[in-house]
Structures are given as structure tokens and as C-alpha cells.
C-alpha positions, 0 to 999 in steps of 0.5 A: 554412541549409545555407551556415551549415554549409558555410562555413569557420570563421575560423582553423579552419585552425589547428586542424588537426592541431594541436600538444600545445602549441596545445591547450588546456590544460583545468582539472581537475574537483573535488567542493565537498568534495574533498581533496588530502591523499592526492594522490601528489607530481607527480614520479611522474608523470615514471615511464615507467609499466608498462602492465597489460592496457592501462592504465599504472601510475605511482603505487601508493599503499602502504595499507591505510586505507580512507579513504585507499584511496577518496580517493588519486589514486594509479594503483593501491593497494599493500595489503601488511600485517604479518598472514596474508592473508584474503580478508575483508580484500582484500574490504573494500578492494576495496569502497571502492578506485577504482584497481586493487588489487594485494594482498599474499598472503604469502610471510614470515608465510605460507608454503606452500600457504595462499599458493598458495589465498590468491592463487587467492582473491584473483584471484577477488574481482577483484585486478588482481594478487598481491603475494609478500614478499621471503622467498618462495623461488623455488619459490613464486613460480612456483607461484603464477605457475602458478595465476593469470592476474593480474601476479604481483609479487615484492618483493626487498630486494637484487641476488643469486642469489635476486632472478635466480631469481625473475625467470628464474622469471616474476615479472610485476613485481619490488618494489624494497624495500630501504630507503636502498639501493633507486636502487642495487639498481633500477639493477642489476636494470636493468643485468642485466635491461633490460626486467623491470617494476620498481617501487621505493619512491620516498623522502620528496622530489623529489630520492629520487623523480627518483633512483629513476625515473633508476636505471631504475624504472618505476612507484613506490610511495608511502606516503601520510599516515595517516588519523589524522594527517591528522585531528589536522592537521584539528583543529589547523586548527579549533583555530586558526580555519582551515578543514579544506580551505583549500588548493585541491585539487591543491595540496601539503598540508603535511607529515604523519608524513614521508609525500612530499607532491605537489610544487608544479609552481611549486617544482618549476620545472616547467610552468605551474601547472595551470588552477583546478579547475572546481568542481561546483556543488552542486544547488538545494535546494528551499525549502519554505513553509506558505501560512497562508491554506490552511485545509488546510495545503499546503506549497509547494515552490519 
């Protein structure tokens, strides 16, 4: 028995210390019901990423739609929305969030000391990290810098005196916003600021997503179609006799509300598409039946 063990395997030589290229390549995981409609196109990807307490950011997926928080294979969630913070709010998304939640605190409709409290708040629910709005002064992001012990990011819409301030003051990550100028004031940031952590908007497409990450990006920010978008496409497929799901997961959905859709590695010129994904096959269901010759009615599971 033991010479089994002991003999050399054939070809095991080649597996020695073995190339990324000679390793196979293994096919993803999915659920029967997975959907890929919330997936981030696959040029982010191509991000160097920012490392946080050990784990590298790529994607963070901009929402607040709980649907879309719990099903996005975005890296991180973004959760910036147009009202005061409550801590109710940040609660709810971290219930049903699988990826970090780094979650917006004010600085344009909230000011002053609620933004201090709210970020306190929020690193206690267990955010991995507080959002300032662009119209926070200087002043405020270090204050909260000062109180917390999770990534404090600062969001700026342009390159100027300000946006300097905020990063000498000790801003964690700045937030590129700035709209079709975003790939021009990422690459001044980065020409001024060589090491600060940036993420920036990535755009609609490929070409904008691969424009930003060249002018000096880290990590981006993706806005994914709305649930209520992705319904109707649902129904209209129904509606003309297709099933909701019918492209494999991992594949491009078609476009919705102008939101960046996964680009095809395929289309993309890219690396070989990836194996099929290995579906979970779903668990035996027991089958039940009545034996008409028990007088006491038994059921059978079989």
C-alpha cells in the first residue's frame, strides 16, 4: 500500500511550481437563479484597485436599491443619496449588502456637528468607511478624520486650492465627480498627488471606463440599472415569450436606463471567454404517496 503512495505521479514534474498560464482555468459558480444584470462591466477589472485593511476595491457599485445592493458583484457599495443621513437608512443597506458599505454622512444638505455624529454612528453599525460631499469645507473633513477609525472619503468636483486642502488634511480616498471632466481632474490629482487613493466615475462604456483608469484612477465608481428598469425589461421579455434569465450568467444584459453594462471579454478582444458556469444543482425533493391498502392512511416518502 505504501509504494501507491510513494510512487511518482506521471507528469507530476510539470506541475511544479507552475506558470499562471498552465493552471487551469476553473469555471465560475452560480446559483439556478443567478442574474447578471447588476454585474460591473469587466473593464473595471483592469483598475490597480485600493487595498483596505487587506482587501483591494476595484468596483464600487453607486446605490441605494436594496435589490441591487444584495445581487451586485461590485467589490464595494457606494450608498450616497440626496437627503440627510440616518442611521435607520445605513442600518437597512447593511442588512442585505454582501460587500463592504462605505456610506455617505453629508457635507452639502448636512452640515456641521450631525456630520461628525452621523459618521461616528455609522462606523459603529460596521461601515467600512464614510462618504463627505464635495461641499464639505476643509474644516469638517478633518474633524471627522479625527473621530473615526474607518477610510474617510472626500468627494471634489474639480482640481483647486480646496480639493489640495482636503488631501494635506488626511482625506483616506478622494471621489472624483466631475461629470464629462472627471479623466482630466483624476489625471491632475495624479500628477500633483502620485500616491493619494483615487476613485472616479468611470462613464457609460469601455473607451470612458479605460480612460479614467489610464489618467491615473484606482478604483471606480459604477451606477448600475435601477430595479424598476430591470423589471420592465423582465416583463417585456415575458411579454414576448422569453424567459426573464435567458443569457447565462456572467454574460452582458442588454442595456438599460444608459447604465455601463459588463463588456463581453469576446468583444472586448480580451482573454478567452471564461469556462460555463458550474451551476448548483438544485436538492432532491422527496415524493410523497398514500398506500391505499394501509387502513391507517400512511404516507410514504420516497
Amino acid at each position: 500500500m505504501s509504494d501507491i503512495f510513494s510512487a511518482p505521479i506521471e507528469g507530476s514534474e510539470s506541475l511544479v511550481n507552475p506558470t499562471r498560464a498552465e493552471v487551469p482555468q476553473i469555471a465560475p459558480i452560480e446559483g439556478r437563479l443567478t442574474s447578471d444584470a447588476a454585474r460591473i462591466p469587466a473593464a473595471i477589472n483592469q483598475s490597480t484597485g485600493i487595498t483596505i485593511k487587506g482587501h483591494t476595491i476595484r468596483s464600487f457599485a453607486y446605490t441605494t436599491d436594496a435589490v441591487i445592493v444584495r445581487n451586485t458583484n461590485a467589490d464595494a457599495i457606494l450608498a450616497v443619496y440626496p437627503f440627510t443621513g440616518e442611521p435607520v437608512i445605513t442600518n437597512a443597506l447593511l442588512t442585505v449588502a454582501q460587500a463592504p458599505l462605505f456610506v455617505g454622512v453629508g457635507g452639502g444638505t448636512t452640515t456641521g456637528q450631525r456630520v461628525i455624529e452621523l459618521a461616528m454612528m455609522a462606523e459603529m453599525q460596521g461601515v467600512a468607511g464614510v462618504v463627505l460631499n464635495s461641499p464639505a469645507p476643509v474644516e469638517t473633513v478633518a474633524s471627522v478624520i479625527n473621530v473615526v477609525d474607518v477610510p474617510v472619503i472626500s468627494t471634489v468636483t474639480a482640481f483647486d486650492d480646496t480639493t489640495a486642502r482636503k488631501i494635506e488634511a488626511g482625506a483616506s480616498i478622494i471621489n472624483v465627480a466631475a461629470g464629462a471632466n472627471t479623466s482630466t481632474v483624476v489625471a491632475q490629482i495624479r500628477a500633483h498627488y502620485p500616491t493619494v487613493p483615487i476613485m472616479a466615475s468611470g462613464g457609460h462604456n469601455e473607451t470612458s471606463i479605460l480612460g479614467t483608469i489610464t489618467a491615473g484612477a484606482n478604483a471606480l465608481t459604477w451606477t448600475p440599472p435601477a430595479a424598476q428598469a430591470l423589471q420592465s425589461q423582465m416583463m417585456d421579455d415575458y411579454r414576448n415569450g422569453r424567459s426573464a434569465h435567458h443569457g447565462s450568467a456572467g454574460s452582458a444584459p442588454s442595456n438599460t436606463t444608459g447604465a455601463t453594462n459588463p463588456t463581453d471579454a469576446a468583444a472586448s478582444g480580451s482573454a478567452a471567454a471564461s469556462p460555463a458556469p458550474n451551476r448548483m444543482k438544485p436538492a432532491r425533493r422527496p415524493h410523497f404517496s398514500v398506500d391505499p391498502n394501509d387502513e391507517a392512511g400512511g404516507i410514504s416518502i420516497w
